[in-house]
C-alpha positions in Angstrom: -75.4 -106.5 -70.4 -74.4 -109.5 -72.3 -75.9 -112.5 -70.7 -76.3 -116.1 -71.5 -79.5 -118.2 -71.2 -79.8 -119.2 -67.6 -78.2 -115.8 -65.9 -74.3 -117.0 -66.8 -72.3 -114.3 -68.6 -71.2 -114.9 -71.9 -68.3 -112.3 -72.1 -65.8 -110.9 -68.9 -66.4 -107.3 -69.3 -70.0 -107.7 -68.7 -69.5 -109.6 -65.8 -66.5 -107.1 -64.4 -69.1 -104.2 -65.4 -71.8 -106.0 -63.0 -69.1 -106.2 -60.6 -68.1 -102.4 -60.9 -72.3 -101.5 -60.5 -73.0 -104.1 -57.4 -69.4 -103.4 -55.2 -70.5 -102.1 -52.4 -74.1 -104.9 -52.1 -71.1 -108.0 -53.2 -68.2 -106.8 -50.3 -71.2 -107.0 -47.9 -72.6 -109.8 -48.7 -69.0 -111.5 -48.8 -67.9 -110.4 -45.9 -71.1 -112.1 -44.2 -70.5 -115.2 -46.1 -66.6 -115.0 -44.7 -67.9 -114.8 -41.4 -71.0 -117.5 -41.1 -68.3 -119.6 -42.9 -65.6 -119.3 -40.7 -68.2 -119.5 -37.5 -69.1 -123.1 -38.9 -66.0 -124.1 -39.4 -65.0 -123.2 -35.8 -68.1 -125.0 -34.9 -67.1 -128.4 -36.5 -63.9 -128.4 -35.2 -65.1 -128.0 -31.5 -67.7 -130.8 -32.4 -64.9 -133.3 -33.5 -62.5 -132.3 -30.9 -65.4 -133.8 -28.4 -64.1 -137.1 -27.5 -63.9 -140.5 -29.7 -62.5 -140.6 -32.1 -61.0 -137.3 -31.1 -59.2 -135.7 -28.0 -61.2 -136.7 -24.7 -63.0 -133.8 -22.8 -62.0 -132.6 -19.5 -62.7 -129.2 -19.2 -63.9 -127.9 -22.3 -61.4 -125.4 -22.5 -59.5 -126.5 -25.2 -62.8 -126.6 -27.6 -63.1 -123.1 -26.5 -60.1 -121.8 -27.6 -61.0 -122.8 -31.1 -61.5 -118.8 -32.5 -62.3 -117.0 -35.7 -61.4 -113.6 -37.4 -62.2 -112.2 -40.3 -60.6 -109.3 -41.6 -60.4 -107.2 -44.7 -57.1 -107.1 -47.0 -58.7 -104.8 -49.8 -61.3 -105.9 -51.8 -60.6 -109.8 -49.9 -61.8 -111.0 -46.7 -59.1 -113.2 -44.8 -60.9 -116.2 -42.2 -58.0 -117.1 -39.8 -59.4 -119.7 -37.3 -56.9 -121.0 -34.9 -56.6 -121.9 -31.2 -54.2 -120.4 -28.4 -54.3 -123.5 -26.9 -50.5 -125.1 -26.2 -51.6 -128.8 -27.1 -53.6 -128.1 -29.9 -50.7 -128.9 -32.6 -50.2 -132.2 -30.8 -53.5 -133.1 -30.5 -54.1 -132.8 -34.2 -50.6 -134.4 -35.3 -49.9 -136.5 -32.3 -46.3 -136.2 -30.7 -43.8 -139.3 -29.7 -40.6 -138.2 -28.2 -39.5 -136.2 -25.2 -40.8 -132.8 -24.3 -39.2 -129.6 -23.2 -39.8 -130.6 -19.7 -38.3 -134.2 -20.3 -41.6 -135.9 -20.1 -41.8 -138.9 -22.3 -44.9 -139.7 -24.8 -46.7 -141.9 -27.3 -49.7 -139.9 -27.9 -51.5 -141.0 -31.0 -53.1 -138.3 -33.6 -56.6 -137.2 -32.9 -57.7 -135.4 -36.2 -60.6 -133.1 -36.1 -59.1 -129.9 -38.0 -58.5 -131.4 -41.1 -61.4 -133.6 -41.4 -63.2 -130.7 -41.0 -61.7 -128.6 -42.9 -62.3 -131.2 -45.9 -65.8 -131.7 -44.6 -66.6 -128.1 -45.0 -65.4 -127.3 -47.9 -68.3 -127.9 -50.0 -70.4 -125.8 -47.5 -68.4 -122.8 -47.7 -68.4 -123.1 -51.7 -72.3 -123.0 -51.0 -72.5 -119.9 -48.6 -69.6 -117.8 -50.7 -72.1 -118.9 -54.2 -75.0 -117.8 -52.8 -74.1 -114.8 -51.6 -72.7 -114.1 -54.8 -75.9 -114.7 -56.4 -77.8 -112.6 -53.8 -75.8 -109.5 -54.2 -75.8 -109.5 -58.4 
């Protein structure tokens, strides 16, 4: 194998031949990152959508409906986290105007996806590294 001082790879094909030989140990070991990944992200987002500065609590529902899923599309695992919930867009986004029902509103944006989103970011980039490094 054709490795560089500190265990980086000084050419592609040995580093797509390591790939070939560890498969099956770096699609499990993804997959698991995929999914402790998406659970924190999931987590983070119920956390900021817990009252100031984001949407008050009531019931707790709405944090609930927060969800993850991670499924395989070939050799790539796909993380879709979403909510069911009907308010969720305007709780992110905020909404002025008139609604279906011709109720009237002002309600201001209460970000918590997006910050988390960015929040997590470097987190994920930490889990998906490492378990890169654990299965070569």
């Amino acid at each position: 194998m054709s490795r560089a001082k500190g265990g980086s790879f000084n050419h592609p094909a040995a580093l797509a031949a390591l790939f070939d030989q560890k498969g099956l140990s770096l699609r499990s070991e993804s997959e698991a990152a995929a999914r402790v990944s998406a659970a924190l992200l999931v987590a983070s987002i119920r956390q900021r959508a817990s009252g100031h500065p984001g949407p008050r609590v009531i019931t707790g529902k709405y944090r609930a409906s927060w969800q993850s899923d991670v499924t395989a599309a070939g050799p790539v695992f796909i993380a879709e986290i979403g909510s069911d919930a009907p308010q969720a867009r305007r709780l992110e986004y905020g909404f002025v105007g008139t609604d279906s029902l011709g109720r009237r509103y002002a309600q201001p944006p209460f970000p918590h996806v997006g910050p988390a989103v960015e929040a997590s970011g470097p987190v994920v980039a930490r889990i998906l590294g490492a378990a890169v490094e654990r299965a070569l």
